[in-house]
PLY file of the C-alpha trace (Angstrom):
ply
format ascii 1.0
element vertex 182
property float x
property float y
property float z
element edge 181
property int vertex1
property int vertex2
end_header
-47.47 -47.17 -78.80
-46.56 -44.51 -76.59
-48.32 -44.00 -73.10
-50.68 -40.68 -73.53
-50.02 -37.90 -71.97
-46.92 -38.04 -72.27
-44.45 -35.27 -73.08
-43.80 -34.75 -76.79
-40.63 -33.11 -78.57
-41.19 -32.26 -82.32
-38.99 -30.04 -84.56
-35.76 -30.45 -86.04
-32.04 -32.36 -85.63
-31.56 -30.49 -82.72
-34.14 -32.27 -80.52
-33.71 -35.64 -82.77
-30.09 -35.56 -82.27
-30.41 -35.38 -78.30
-29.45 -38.72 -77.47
-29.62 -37.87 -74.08
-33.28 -36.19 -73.98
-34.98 -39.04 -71.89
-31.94 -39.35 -69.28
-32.12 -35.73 -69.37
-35.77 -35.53 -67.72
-36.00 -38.72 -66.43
-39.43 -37.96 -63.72
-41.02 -37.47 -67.22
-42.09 -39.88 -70.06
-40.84 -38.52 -72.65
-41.23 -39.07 -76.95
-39.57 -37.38 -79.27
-40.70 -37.27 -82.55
-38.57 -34.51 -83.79
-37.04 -35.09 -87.73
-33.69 -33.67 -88.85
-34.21 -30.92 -91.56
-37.68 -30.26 -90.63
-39.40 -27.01 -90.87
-42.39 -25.77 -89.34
-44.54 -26.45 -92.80
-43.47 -29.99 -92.54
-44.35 -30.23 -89.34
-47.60 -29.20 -90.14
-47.76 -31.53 -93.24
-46.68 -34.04 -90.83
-48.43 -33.31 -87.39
-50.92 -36.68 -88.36
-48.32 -38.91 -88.01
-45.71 -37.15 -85.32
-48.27 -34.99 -83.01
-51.99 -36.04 -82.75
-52.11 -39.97 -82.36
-49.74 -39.75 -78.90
-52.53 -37.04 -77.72
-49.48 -35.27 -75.27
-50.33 -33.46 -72.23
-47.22 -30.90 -73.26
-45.94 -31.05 -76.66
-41.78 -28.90 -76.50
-41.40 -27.40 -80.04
-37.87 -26.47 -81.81
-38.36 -25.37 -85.17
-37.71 -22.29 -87.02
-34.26 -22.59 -87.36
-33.66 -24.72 -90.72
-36.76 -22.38 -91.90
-34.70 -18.83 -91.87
-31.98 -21.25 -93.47
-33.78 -22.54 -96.21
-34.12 -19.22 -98.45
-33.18 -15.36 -97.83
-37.00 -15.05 -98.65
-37.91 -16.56 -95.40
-38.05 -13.59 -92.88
-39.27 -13.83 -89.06
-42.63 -12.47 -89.76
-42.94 -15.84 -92.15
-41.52 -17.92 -89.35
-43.81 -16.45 -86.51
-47.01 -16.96 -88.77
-45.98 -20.51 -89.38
-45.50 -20.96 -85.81
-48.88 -19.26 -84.90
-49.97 -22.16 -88.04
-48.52 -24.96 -86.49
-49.88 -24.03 -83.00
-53.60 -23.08 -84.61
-53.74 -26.24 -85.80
-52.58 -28.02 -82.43
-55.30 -25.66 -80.52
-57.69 -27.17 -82.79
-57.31 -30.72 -82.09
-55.76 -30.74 -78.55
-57.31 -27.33 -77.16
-55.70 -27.92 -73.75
-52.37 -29.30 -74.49
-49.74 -27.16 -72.94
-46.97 -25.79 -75.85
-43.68 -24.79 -75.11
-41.29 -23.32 -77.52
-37.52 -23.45 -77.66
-36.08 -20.81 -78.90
-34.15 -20.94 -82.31
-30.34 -21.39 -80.87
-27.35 -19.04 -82.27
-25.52 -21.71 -84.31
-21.83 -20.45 -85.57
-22.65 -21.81 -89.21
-25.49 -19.27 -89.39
-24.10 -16.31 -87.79
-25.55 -14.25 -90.63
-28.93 -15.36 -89.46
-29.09 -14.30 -86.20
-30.41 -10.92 -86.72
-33.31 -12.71 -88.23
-33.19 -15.74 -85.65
-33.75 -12.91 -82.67
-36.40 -11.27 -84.46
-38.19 -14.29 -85.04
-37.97 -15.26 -81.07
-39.00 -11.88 -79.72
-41.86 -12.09 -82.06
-42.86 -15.51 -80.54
-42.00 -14.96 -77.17
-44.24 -11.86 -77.50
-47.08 -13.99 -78.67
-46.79 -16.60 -76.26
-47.19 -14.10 -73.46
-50.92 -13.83 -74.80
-51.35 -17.42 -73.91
-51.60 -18.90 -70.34
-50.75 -22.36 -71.46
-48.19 -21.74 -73.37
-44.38 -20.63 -72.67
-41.45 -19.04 -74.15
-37.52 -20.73 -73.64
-34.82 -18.13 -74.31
-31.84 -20.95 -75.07
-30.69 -18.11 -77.33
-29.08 -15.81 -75.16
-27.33 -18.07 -72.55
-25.90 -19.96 -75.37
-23.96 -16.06 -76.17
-20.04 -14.97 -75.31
-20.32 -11.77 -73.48
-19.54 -10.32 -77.16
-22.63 -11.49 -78.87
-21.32 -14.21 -80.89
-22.60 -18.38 -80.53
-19.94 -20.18 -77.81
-18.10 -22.47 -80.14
-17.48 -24.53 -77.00
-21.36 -25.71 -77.29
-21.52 -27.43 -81.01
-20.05 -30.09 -82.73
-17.38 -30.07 -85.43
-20.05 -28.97 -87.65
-20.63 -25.61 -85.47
-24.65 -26.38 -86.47
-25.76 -29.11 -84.08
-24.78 -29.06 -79.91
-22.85 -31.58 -77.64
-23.21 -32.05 -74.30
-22.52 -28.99 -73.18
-25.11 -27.44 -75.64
-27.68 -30.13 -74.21
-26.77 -28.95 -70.66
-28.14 -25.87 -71.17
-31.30 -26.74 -72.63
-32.03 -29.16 -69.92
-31.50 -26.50 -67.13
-33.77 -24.41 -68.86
-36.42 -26.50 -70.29
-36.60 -28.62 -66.82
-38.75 -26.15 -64.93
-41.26 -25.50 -67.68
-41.78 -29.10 -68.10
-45.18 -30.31 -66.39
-45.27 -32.51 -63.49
-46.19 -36.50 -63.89
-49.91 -36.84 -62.92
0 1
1 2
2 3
3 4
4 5
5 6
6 7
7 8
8 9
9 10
10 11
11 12
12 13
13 14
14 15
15 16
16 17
17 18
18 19
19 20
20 21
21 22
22 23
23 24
24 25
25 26
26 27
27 28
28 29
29 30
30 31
31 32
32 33
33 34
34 35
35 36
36 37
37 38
38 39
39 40
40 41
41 42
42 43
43 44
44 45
45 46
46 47
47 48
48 49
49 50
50 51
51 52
52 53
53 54
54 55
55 56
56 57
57 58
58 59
59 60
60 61
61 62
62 63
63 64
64 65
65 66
66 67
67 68
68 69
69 70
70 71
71 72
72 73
73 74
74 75
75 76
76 77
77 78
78 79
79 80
80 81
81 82
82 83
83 84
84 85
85 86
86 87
87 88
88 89
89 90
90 91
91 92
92 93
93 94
94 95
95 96
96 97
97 98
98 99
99 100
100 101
101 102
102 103
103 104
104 105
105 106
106 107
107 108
108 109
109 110
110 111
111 112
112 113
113 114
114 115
115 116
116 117
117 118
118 119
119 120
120 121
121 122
122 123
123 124
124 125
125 126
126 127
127 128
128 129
129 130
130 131
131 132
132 133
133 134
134 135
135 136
136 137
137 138
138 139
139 140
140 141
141 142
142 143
143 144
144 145
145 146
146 147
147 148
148 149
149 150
150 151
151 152
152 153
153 154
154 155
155 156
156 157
157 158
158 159
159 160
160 161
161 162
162 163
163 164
164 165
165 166
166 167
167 168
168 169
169 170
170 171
171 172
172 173
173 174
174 175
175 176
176 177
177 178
178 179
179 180
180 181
């Protein structure tokens, strides 16, 4: 078993596909526990077995993303009330854990999300200034051409999930918001 208080990644492929995450902060101990596919209402359904039994100190969220993807029925007011679900239900068990959300990234395979993606970020990143132990990461807009549209350069063949390039960003922005060893 993990060491508590750790630092804890949940959400979707892009976190679990980081192969790098641990090298990437490595004055932090770090578990990820993120699950390819997932949405924030598994998450929840799962948050038993991937959140509460490490009892984090931080816990880094990405999720959202696959959930705008899923169904045109899914808008960013659904995602942001998930999302204030998910971190209710956190709050509840772990009242003092410090949350962090990742942005949902502009992928090129779901350019016709990203009105929806940016909605549902402002509408988090809105909420999150509400809580003092809590924080917002904008990956979103550095990961932009000066013309609005994903850089290609930052995701696999796939134009879904990142390589290196994609992780290099993230880790220059999550770094500072990530809490120091005790």
């Amino acid at each position: 078993m993990p060491p508590k208080d750790a630092i804890l990644f949940i959400g979707s492929s892009s976190f679990r596909l980081w192969k790098g995450m641990k090298q990437a902060f490595p004055e932090h101990q770090i578990i990820n526990r993120a699950f390819g596919g997932s949405t924030l209402p598994e998450v929840i359904h799962y948050a038993d077995d991937i959140i509460f039994p490490y009892q984090p100190d931080q816990i880094v969220i990405y999720c959202g993303d696959n959930d705008l993807a899923s169904s045109d029925t899914v808008t960013p007011e659904i995602v942001f009330e998930r999302y204030k679900e998910l971190t209710g239900l956190i709050r509840s068990k772990l009242p003092n854990v410090n949350l962090v959300y990742v942005a949902i990234k502009p992928s090129p395979s779901r350019l016709k999300l990203m009105p929806k993606m940016k909605k549902a970020n402002d509408l988090i990143a809105e909420y999150l200034k509400k809580d003092k132990n809590a924080s917002f990461i904008d990956v979103y807009s550095p990961m932009l051409t000066k013309n609005g549209t994903p850089m290609g350069s930052l995701f696999k063949a796939d134009s879904l999930h990142m390589n290196e390039s994609g992780y290099a960003i993230w880790q220059k922005l999550i770094n500072p918001k990530l809490l120091k060893n005790k």
